[in-house]
C-alpha positions, 0 to 999 in steps of 0.5 A: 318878786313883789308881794300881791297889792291886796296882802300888802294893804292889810299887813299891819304896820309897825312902829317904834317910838321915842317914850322919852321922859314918862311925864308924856303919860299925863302931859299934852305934848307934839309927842303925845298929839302923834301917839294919838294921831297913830292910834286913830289912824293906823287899822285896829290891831287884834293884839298888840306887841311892845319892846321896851327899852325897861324889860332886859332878861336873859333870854327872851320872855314874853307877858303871860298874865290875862290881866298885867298890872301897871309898873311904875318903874321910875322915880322922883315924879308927882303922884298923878303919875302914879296914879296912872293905871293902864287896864289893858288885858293880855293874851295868855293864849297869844302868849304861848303860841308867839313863844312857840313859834318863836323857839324853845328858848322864849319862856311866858312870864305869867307874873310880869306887867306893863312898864312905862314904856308900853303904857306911856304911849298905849294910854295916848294910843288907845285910851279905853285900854280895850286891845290885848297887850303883850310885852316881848323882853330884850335880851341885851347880851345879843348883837344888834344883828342878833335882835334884828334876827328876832325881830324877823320871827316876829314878822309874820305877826303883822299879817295876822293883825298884830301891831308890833310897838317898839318903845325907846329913844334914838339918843338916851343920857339921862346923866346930861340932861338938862332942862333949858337950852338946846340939843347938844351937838353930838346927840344932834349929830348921832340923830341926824345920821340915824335918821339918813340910815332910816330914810335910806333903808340902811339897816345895816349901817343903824346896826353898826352904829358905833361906827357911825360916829366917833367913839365919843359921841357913840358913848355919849348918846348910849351910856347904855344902849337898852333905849337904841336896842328896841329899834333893831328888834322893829327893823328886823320886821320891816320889809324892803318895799314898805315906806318909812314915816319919820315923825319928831325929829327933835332931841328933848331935855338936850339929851333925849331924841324922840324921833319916832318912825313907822314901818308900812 
């Protein structure tokens, strides 16, 4: 049975975002224009909430501390980017209640900021950094259907008028990346087969990803797999009768896919 039209309008939408390299913070890129487009389009969240790609734990966490600082969890890059701060408050309270409802297994890090993978896009989304933010870690030792699960318990929150941000990349090699020439065949291949199991509604099959492709092209999208991982947390609060946007289609550094997509 299909939901009343009026709950349906005002549930929040949810998305994940290809971060790609953390220059996006300080350039003017097709990327960032999109984040823009997003923060100016979508319904003003009460809060928002960000699976990053750069916060694995054992056991899942949630940000506690009313005033995050900025992390610049990378390096090698000019000093305006670390120059870059992102004031955005936090919500201990939120953070309680989400841990509660989540089970008792979800501890709140009181301690813990916002990594690249949140404020490189929240700078471009909402700039005067005025919205609550928390940050949800990734257990990596769970299944991608184990993710997915924990993405279901964050669900509800898009009926109270908070926007869940999934933040990391399709395809992620930072060991083959190069600045000059096209994509490479293979992470070309895995994007457009993830991107056909999206469009579909086949959650299933983007879970079991390894059996998509090849072994080989499985391994040379993913090293590691903590930038594919945030994706199964955001499908997992997605509905069957919402539409899906796919936006940036496009593999950057020839190793680096920036497909982004909206749920709602």
């Amino acid at each position: 049975m299909s939901e009343p039209q009026s709950a349906v309008s005002s549930r929040m939408p949810a998305i994940f975002v290809g971060h790609g390299s953390p220059m996006n913070a300080i350039e003017e890129t097709a990327y960032t224009r999109q984040w823009q487009q997003w923060g100016q389009q979508l319904p003003v969240p009460k809060a928002i909430l960000v699976v990053s790609a750069h916060w694995l734990t054992y056991g899942t966490a949630i940000t506690g501390a009313a005033k995050p600082e900025t992390i610049h969890d990378f390096g090698g890059f000019p000093a305006q980017l670390y120059a870059q701060q992102y004031p955005a408050p936090g919500d201990p309270q939120l953070a309680h209640q989400l841990a509660k409802m989540m089970g008792a297994n979800v501890i709140v890090d009181d301690t813990r900021g916002l990594d690249h993978g949140v404020w490189s896009v929240l700078m471009h989304m909402y700039p005067q950094a005025e919205i609550p933010v928390l940050q949800l870690s990734i257990d990596p030792r769970l299944t991608p259907q184990q993710q997915y699960a924990v993405g279901r318990k964050l669900r509800p929150l898009r009926d109270q008028g908070i926007l869940i941000v999934a933040s990391g990349n399709v395809v992620h090699n930072l060991r083959v990346m190069r600045f000059d020439g096209p994509a490479y065949p293979w992470a070309q291949e895995f994007t457009d087969m993830i991107t056909t199991k999206l469009q579909s509604h086949d959650d299933a099959a983007v879970l079991d990803y390894e059996n998509l492709v090849s072994p080989q092209v499985a391994q040379m999208c993913h090293p590691t797999d903590d930038h594919l991982q945030p994706l199964f947390y955001l499908l997992g609060t997605g509905y069957d009768d919402e539409p899906r946007q796919l936006f940036d289609n496009s593999i950057d550094l020839r190793a680096i896919a920036m497909l982004s997509i909206q749920l709602g």
